[in-house]
C-alpha positions in Angstrom: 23.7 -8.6 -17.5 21.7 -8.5 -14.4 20.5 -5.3 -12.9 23.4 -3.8 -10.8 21.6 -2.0 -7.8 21.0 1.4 -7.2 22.3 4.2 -4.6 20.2 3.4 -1.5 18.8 6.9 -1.4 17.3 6.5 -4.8 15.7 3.5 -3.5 14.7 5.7 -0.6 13.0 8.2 -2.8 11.4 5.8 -5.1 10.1 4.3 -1.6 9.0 7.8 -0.3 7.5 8.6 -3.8 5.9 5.7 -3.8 3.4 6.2 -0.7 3.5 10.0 -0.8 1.4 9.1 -4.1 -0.7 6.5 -2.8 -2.0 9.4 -0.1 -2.6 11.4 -2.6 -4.7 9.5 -4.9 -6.4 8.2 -1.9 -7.3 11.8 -0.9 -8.6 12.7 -4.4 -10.2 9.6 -5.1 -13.0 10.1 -2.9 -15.6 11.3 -5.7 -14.6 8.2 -7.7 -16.1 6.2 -4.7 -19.1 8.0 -5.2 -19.9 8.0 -8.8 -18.6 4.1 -8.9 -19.7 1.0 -7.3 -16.1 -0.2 -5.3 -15.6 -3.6 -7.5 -16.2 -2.0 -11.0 -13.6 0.7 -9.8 -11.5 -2.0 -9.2 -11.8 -3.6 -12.1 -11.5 -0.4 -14.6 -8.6 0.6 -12.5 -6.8 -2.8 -13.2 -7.9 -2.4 -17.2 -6.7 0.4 -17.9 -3.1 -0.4 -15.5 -2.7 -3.4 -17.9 -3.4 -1.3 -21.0 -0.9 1.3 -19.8 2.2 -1.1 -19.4 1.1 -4.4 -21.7 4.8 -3.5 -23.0 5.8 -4.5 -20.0 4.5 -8.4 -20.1 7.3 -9.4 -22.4 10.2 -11.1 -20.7 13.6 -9.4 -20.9 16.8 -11.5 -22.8 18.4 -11.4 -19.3 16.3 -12.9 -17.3 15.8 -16.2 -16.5 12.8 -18.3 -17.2 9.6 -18.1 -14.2 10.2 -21.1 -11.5 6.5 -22.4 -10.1 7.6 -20.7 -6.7 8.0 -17.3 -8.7 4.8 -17.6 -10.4 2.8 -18.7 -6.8 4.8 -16.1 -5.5 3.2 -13.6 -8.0 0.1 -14.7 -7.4 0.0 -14.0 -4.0 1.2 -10.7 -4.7 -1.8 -9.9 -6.4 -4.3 -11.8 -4.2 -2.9 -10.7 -1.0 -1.8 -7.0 -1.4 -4.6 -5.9 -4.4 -7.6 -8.3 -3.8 -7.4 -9.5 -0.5 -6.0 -6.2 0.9 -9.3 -4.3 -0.7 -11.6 -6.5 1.0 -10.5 -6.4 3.9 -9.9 -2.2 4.3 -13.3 -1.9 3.1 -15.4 -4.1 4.6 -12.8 -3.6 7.6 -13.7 0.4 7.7 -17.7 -0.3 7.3 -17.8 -2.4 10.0 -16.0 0.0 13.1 -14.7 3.3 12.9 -12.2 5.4 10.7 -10.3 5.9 14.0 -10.0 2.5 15.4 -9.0 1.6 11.4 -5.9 4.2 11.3 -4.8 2.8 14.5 -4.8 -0.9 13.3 -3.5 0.2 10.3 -0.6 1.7 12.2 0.5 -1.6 12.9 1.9 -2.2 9.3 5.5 -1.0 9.7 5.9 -3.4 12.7 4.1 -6.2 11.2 6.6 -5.8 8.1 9.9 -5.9 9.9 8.4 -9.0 11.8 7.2 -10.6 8.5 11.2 -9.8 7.3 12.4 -11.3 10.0 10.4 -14.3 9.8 10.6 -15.3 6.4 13.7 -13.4 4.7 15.7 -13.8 8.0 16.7 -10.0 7.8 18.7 -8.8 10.7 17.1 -6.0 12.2 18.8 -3.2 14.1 18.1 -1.2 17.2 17.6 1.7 15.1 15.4 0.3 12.8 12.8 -0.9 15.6 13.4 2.5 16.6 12.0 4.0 13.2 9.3 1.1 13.3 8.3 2.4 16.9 8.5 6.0 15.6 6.1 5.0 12.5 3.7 3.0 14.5 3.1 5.9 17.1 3.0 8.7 14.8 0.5 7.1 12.6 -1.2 6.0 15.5 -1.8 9.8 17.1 -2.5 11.0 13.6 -5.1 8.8 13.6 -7.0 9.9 17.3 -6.1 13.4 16.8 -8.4 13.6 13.4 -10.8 16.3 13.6 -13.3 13.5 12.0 -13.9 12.2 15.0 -17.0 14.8 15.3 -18.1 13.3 11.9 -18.7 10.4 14.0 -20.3 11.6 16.9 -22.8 13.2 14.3 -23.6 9.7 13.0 -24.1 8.0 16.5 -26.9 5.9 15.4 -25.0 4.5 12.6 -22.0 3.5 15.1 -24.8 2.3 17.4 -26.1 -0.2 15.0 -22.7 -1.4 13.9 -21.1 -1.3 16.9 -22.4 -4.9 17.3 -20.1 -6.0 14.0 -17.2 -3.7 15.2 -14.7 -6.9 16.3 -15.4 -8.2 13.1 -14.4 -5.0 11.5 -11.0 -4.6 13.7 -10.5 -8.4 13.1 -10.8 -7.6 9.2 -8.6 -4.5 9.6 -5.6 -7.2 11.3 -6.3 -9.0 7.6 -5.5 -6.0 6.0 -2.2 -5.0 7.9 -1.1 -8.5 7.3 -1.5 -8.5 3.5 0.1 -5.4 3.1 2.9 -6.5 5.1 3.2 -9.9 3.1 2.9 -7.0 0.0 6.0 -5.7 1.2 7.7 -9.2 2.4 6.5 -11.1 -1.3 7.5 -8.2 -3.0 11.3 -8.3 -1.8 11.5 -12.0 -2.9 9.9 -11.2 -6.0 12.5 -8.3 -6.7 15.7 -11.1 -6.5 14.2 -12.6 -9.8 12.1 -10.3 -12.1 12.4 -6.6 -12.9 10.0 -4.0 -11.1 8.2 -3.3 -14.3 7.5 -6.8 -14.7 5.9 -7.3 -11.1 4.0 -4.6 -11.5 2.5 -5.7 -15.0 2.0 -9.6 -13.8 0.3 -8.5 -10.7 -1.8 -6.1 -12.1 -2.5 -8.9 -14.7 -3.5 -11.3 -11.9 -5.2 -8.9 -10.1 -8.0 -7.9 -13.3 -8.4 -11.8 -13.1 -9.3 -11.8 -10.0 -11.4 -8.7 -10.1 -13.5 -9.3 -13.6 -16.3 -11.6 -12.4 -17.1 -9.0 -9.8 -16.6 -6.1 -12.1 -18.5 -7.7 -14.3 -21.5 -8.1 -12.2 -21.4 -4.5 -10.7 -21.1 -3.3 -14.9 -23.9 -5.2 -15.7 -27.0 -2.3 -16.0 -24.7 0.3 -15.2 -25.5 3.8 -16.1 -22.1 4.6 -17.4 -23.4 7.7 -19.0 -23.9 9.4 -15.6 -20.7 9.5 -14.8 -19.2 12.9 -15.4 -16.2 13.2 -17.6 -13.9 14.9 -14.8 -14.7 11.8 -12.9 -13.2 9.2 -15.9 -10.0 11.3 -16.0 -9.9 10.6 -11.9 -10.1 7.6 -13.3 -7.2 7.5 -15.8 -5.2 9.3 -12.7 -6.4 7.3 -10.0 -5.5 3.7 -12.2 -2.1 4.7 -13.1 -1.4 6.0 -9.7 -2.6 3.0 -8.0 -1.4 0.2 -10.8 1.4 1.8 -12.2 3.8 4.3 -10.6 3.4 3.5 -7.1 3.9 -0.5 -7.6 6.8 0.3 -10.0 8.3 2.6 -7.6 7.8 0.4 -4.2 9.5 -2.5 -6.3 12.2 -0.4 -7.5 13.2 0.3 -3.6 13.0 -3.3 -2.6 15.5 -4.5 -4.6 18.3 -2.5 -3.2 16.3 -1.9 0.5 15.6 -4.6 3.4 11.7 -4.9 3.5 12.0 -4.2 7.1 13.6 -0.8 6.0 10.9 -0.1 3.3 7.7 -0.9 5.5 8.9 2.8 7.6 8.2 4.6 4.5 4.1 3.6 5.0 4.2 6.6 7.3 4.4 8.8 3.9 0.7 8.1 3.2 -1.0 9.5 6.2 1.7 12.4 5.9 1.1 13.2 2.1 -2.9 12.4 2.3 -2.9 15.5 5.1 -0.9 17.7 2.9 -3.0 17.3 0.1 -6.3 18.0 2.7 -4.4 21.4 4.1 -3.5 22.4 0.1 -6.1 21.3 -1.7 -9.5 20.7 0.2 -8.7 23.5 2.5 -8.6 21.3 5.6 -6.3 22.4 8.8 -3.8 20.3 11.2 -3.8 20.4 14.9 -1.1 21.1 17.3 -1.3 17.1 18.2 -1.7 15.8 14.1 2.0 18.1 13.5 3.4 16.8 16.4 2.3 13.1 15.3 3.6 13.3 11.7 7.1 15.0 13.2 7.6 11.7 15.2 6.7 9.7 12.0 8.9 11.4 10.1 11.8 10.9 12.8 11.2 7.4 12.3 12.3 7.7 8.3 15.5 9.5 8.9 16.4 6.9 11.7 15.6 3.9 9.3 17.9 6.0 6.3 20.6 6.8 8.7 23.7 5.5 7.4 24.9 2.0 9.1 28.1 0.8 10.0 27.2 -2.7 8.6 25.6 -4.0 6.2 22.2 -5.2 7.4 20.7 -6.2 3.8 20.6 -9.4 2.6 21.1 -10.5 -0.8 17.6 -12.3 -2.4 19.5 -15.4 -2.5 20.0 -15.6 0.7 16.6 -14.9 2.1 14.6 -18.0 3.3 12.1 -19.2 0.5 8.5 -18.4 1.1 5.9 -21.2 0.6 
């Protein structure tokens, strides 16, 4: 029998959940950055994902065989939102400033619910671009109210010498907000015909395949040994954080919410990576940071608001993505 879908406000809190632990493992991950070069991280993160849920491979008795459009559409799953994603943020973020990055990156609610619209013809509401507004600003202040921005006045040489590259950098950051928001578009399709633990182990899959020749080559002469051991079981946290639970759980909402509904709860990672600063590296918010994460918040009880109408549409209906 096919999977009957859920109360909207577990999807909600799957959603939530799901972003609330992306900024957290994003905030705790920093040593891991440190101690590993970014591509080996990737590709140890993937490994140990895909030995966490190999169960998770095997197709269920209901479910219908994989069309070529489901597996393409897998495999840009993986290759936009893991691979492509990556490479973009991080390249993106050496290249201009964390500032100008968390503004860009504010984009992504919008650029979802336009991406919906676009390609799974999903009616949007006046109170839905209202949460999208909400989300985009909030994120948006969040990001020039951060007390780092005397970090970078301190390194004003650095930003001197780069500032030369810095379009590229904002024009890699666009790259980014766009594969995350075909993340969340590819991922609603994906939801119609395959269970969220089964997108989450296939794109995992795909993305260690597209991460092991790099992995390989940053492994290669690698002083493993220096690695502490509190920074391998970062690494056991971080890689089912980022491979597991948050995937499973952003799937899980998608198949009962609109993507266009679902790209509001981004604001949740700027929100949980600052409470995790204030409670557990002893950081401290500003008047303008609280009043920035109120207005993003605003914009998830708008897009959770009950409606009048229905405003979802069923995966079968949505327009088929190349």
């Amino acid at each position: 029998m096919p999977h009957r879908p859920a109360s909207p406000w577990i999807a909600y809190a799957c959603l939530a959940l799901s972003m609330s632990l992306v900024g957290s493992y994003v905030a705790l991950s920093k040593p891991l950055v440190a101690a590993l070069p970014v591509f080996l991280l990737a590709w140890l993160r993937f490994g140990i994902g895909g030995l966490a849920m190999a169960h998770w491979l095997k197709k269920p008795a209901h479910e219908a065989p994989m069309s070529s459009q489901t597996r393409r559409l897998l495999f840009l799953e993986s290759f936009l939102g893991n691979f492509l994603f990556s490479i973009c943020m991080l390249f993106g973020v050496s290249l201009t400033s964390a500032v100008a990055a968390g503004v860009i990156m504010a984009a992504i609610p919008a650029t979802v619910a336009l991406l919906s619209w676009l390609f799974l013809r999903e009616r949007i509401s006046g109170r839905v671009w209202a949460a999208v507004a909400c989300a985009v600003l909030g994120i948006a202040l969040v990001s020039l109210s951060k007390n780092e921005l005397s970090m970078h006045m301190d390194s004003a040489q650095e930003a001197d010498l780069s500032s030369k590259n810095a379009w590229l950098g904002n024009l890699l950051l666009v790259g980014a907000v766009l594969c995350e928001a075909a993340y969340a578009v590819i991922g609603k399709k994906l939801t119609g015909v395959l269970g969220p633990k089964r997108i989450t182990a296939l794109i995992n899959l795909w993305g260690f395949a597209l991460v092991t020749p790099l992995g390989l080559w940053m492994a290669w002469g690698f002083d493993f040994a220096g690695v502490a051991p509190a920074s391998w079981l970062l690494l056991v946290f971080y890689a089912l954080a980022a491979s597991v639970w948050t995937v499973w759980l952003w799937m899980t909402g998608l198949k009962t919410i609109p993507a266009n509904q679902a790209g509001v709860f981004t604001v949740m990672l700027p929100v949980s990576a600052a409470a995790v600063g204030v409670l557990v590296l002893g950081e401290h918010l500003n008047g303008t940071q609280v009043g920035a994460f109120a207005i993003a918040l605003t914009g998830v009880v708008l897009a959770t608001l009950p409606e009048r109408g229905n405003s979802k549409l069923k995966p079968e209906q949505a327009a088929p993505l190349p």
